[in-house]
C-alpha positions in Angstrom: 64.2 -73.1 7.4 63.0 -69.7 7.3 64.5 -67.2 10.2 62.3 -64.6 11.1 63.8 -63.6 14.6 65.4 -60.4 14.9 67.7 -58.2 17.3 64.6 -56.6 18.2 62.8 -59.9 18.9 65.2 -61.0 21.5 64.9 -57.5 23.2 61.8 -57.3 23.1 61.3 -60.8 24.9 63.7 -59.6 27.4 61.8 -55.9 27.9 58.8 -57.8 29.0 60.3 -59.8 31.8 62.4 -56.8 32.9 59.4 -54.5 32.9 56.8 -56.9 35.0 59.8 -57.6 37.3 60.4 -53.5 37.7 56.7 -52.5 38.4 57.0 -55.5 41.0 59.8 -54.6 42.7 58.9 -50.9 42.9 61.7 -49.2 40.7 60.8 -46.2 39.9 60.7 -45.0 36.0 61.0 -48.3 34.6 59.7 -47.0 31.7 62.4 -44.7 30.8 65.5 -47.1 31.4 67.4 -49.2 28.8 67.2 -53.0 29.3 71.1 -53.0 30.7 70.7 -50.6 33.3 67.1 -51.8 34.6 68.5 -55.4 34.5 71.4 -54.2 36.9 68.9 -52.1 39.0 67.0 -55.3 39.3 70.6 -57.3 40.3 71.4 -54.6 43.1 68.2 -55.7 44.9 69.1 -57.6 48.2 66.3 -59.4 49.2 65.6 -63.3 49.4 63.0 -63.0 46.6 64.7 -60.6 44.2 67.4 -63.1 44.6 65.6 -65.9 43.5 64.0 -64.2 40.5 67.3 -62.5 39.2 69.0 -66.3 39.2 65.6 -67.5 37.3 65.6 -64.7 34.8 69.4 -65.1 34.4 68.3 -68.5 33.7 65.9 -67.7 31.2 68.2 -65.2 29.4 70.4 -67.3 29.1 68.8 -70.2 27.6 66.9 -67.7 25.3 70.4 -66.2 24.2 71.8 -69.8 23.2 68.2 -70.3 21.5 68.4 -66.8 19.7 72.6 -67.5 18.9 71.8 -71.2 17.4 68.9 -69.4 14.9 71.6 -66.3 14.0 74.3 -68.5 13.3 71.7 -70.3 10.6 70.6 -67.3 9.2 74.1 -65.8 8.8 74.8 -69.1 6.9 71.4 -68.5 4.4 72.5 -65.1 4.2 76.0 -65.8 2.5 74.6 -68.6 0.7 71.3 -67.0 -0.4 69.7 -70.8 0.4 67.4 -71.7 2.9 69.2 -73.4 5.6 67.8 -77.5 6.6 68.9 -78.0 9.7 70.0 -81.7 9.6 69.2 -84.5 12.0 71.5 -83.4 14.9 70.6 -79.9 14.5 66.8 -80.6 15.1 67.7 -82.4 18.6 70.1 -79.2 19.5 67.5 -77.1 18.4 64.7 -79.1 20.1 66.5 -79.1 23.5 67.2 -75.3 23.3 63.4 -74.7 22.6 62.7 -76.9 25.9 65.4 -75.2 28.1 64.1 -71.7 27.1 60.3 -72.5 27.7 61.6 -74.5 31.0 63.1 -71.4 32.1 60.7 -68.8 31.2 58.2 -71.4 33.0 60.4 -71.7 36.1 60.7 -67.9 36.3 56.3 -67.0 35.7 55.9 -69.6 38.5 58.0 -68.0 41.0 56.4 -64.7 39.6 53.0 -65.9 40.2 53.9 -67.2 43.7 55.4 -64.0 44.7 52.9 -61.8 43.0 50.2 -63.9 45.4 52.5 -63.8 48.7 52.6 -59.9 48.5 49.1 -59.3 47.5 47.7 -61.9 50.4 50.3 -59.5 52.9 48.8 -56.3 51.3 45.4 -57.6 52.0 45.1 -59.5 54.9 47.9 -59.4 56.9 51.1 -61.3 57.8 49.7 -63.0 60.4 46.9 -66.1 60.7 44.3 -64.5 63.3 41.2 -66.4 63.5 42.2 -69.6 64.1 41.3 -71.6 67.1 43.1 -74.2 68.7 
């Protein structure tokens, strides 16, 4: 098994989530602050949604951490051995059921963006209320 996930990968994946969640929540120069401190800017938010999503992305960082460690502690092991590492039968079933818990979370969390992304732009646009409607 060939490794080609980096440091950078991992940061990377978690810049994007961190960024669209940023410009949505309104914090300001998003652009110019480190993954760490966006991701506790993010945390200090109070409101019901922020909530929500900051447990989802925890979620999804998470699962993609355990993904990212299970491929690292491989390569660490082809790197001292200078062999490509075969992951054995159990392996492939931890490895497939990291796969699904990160793509389940990163699922999880795009749906509750979408659905909050919708919610705000329908109150942008027309209004909190239902007007229109008889009875």
């Amino acid at each position: 098994m060939k490794i080609f996930i980096s440091e950078t990968d991992r940061q990377n994946a978690k810049r994007v989530a961190l960024k669209n969640l940023a410009r949505f929540f309104d914090i300001e120069n998003w652009e110019y602050i480190e993954n760490d401190e966006l991701f506790n800017e993010l945390s200090s938010l109070n409101t019901e949604t922020s909530i929500t999503v900051m447990k989802l992305l925890n979620t999804y960082f998470k699962a993609y951490d355990d993904w990212f460690n299970f491929y690292d502690e491989k390569m660490k092991i082809e790197q001292q051995t200078e062999n490509e590492y075969i992951l054995n039968e159990s392996e492939k079933e931890i490895l497939g059921k990291l796969i699904s818990m990160r793509e389940d979370s990163l699922k999880a969390l795009q749906e509750k963006f979408d659905e909050i992304q919708v919610q705000k732009f329908n109150r942008e646009n027309f209004g909190s209320d239902i007007s229109g409607i008889i009875n």
